[in-house]
C-alpha positions in Angstrom: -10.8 15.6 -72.8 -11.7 13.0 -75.3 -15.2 11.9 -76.7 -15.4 8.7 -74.1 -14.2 11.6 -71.2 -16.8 13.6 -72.6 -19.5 11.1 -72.3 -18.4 10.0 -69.2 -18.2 13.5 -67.6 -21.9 14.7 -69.2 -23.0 11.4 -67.8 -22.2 12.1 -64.4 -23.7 15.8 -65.1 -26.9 14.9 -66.0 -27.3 11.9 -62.8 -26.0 15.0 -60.6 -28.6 17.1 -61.9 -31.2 14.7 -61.7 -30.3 14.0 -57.8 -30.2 17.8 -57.3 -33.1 18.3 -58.7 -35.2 15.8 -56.2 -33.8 17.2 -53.6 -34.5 20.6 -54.3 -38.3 19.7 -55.1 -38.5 17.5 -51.9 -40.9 19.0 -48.8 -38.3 16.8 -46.8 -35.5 18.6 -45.6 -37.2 19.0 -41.9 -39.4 16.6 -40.3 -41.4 16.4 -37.3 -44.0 13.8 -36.2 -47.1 15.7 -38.4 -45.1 18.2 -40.3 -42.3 17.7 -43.4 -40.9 21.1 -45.2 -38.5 21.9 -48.2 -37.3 24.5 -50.0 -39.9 24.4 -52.2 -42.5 23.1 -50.7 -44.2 22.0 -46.9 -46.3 18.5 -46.2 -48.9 18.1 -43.2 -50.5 15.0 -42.4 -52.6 13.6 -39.5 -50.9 11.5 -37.1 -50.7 7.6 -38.1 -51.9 8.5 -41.6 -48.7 9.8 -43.0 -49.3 8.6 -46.5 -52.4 11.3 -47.1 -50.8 14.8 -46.6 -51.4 17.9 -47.7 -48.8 19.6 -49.5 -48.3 23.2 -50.3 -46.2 24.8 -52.9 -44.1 27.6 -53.0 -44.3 29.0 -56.5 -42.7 32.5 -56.2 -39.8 33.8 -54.0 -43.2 36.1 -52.2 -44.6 33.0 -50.8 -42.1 31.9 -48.9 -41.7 32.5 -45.5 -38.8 34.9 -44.6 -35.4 36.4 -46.0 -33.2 33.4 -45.2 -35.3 31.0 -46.7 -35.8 33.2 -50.1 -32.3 33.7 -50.3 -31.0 29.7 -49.9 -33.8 29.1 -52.5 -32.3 31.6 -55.0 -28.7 30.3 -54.5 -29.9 26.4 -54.6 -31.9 27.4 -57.5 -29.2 29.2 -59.2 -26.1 26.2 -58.5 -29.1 24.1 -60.4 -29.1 25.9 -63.0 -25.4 26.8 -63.5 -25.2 22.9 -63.2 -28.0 22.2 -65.8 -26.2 24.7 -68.5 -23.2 22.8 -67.8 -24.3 19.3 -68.6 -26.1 20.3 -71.7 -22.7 22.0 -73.0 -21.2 18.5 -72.1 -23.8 16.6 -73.8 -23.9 18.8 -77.1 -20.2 18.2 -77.0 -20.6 14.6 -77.3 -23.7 14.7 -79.3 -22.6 17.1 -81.9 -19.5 16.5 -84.6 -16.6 18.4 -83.9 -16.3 20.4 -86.7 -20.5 21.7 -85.5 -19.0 23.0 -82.3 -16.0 25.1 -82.7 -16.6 26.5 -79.0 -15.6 23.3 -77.4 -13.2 23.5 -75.4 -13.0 27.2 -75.3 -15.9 27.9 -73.0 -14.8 27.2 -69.4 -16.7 25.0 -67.9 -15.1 24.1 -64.6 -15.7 27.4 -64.1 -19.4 27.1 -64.1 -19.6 24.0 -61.8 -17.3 26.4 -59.5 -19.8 28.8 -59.5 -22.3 26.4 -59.0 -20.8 24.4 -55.9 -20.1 27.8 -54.5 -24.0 29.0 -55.0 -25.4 25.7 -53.8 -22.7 25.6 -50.7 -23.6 29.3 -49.5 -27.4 27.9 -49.8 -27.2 24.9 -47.9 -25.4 26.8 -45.1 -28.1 30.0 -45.2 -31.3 27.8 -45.1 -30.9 27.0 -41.5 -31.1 30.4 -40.5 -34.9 29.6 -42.1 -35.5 27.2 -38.6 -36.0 30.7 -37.0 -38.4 31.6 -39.0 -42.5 31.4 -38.2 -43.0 28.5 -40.2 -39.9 26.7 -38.7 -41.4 27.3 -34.9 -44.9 26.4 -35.5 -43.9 23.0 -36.9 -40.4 22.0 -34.7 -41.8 24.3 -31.5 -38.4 26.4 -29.8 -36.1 26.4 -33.1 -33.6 29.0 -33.8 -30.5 29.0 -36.1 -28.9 26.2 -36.6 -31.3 24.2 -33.8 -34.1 22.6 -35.3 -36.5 21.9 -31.7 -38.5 18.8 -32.1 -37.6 18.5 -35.9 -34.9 16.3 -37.8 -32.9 16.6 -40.8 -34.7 14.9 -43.7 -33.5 12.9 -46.8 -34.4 16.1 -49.0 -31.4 18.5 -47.2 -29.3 15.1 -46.9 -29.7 13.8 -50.9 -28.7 18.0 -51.6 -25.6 17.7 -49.6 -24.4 14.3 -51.3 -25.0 16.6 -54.2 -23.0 19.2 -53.5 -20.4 17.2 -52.6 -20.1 14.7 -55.5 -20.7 18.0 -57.9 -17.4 19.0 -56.1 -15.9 15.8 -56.6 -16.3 15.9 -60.4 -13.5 17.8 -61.7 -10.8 15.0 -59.5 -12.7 12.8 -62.2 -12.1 14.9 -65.4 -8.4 15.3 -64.1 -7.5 11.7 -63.9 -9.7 11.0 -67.5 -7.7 13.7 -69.0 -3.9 11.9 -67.0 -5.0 8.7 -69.0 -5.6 10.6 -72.1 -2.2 11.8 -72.4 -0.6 9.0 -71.2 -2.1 7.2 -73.8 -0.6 10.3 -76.3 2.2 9.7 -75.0 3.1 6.1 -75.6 1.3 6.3 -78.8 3.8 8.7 -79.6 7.0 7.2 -78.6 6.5 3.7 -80.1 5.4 5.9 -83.4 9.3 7.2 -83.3 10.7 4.3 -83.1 9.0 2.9 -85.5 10.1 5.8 -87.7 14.0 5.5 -86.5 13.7 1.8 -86.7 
């Protein structure tokens, strides 16, 4: 990829983190009428007074609620992270000169936002499974997997899929940078020859 694919691509890295990030920290991803939770976090409020809630935190995998839930949390957390490693090698590629970074190009990156979209994929799909949880019934009343009783899907659990899906998107992106790239070789090439033979 050249520099401009570069910049492009740790551009779209870093906006992709940032989104992924909000979602993850967002108490939003369930909803009912006087209670919001996350992954990381869970929002009550009194009713017609939703702008004072109280929020609590989940610090440590320990305080959350059950398996399920501690288990999406470590896969989301890890895709972030994978993704986060990734956009700083894209941005030190741009950033740095060439001959300062020998290991461009060498370490696989697609690789890591595989890994990544795998991780966070697997944890979108296991947090569900948290709706069944104590936590999950006290606030949304009869839920079970995959049926969320009186609560809705939230923008926190929406903004993480768009994520996951526009991560996934990103290497169709670096493919057709790199097409124009050598297309570009390529005709730079051939009017170079005849030049020559001319």
């Amino acid at each position: 990829m050249t520099d401009r694919g570069d910049s492009v691509g740790s551009a779209l890295a870093f906006s992709l983190l940032l989104i992924s990030a909000s979602s993850l920290v967002s108490p939003a991803w369930f909803q009912s009428d006087l209670f919001s939770f996350g992954l990381f976090a869970a929002c009550a409020w009194s009713e017609g007074n939703e702008w004072n809630q109280t929020c609590v935190a989940y610090r440590t995998l320990e305080d959350m609620p059950d398996l399920a839930w501690k288990s999406s949390a470590a896969l989301l957390l890890g895709g972030w992270v994978l993704l986060a490693l990734r956009a700083l090698l894209l941005f030190s590629w741009t950033v740095l000169p060439k001959d300062f970074c020998p290991v461009k190009g060498r370490i696989p990156t697609q690789y890591m936002q595989a890994a990544s979209v795998i991780a966070s994929l697997l944890g979108l799909l296991l947090f569900p499974f948290s709706l069944a949880s104590e936590v999950a019934r006290l606030t949304c009343g009869p839920s079970t997997v995959y049926s969320s009783g009186r609560c809705h899907l939230g923008w926190g659990y929406i903004t993480a899929i768009l994520a996951l899906v526009f991560t996934s998107l990103l290497p169709i992106v670096g493919r057709l940078q790199e097409d124009k790239t050598r297309e570009k070789k390529i005709l730079f090439s051939s009017i170079k020859e005849r030049i020559i033979f001319v």
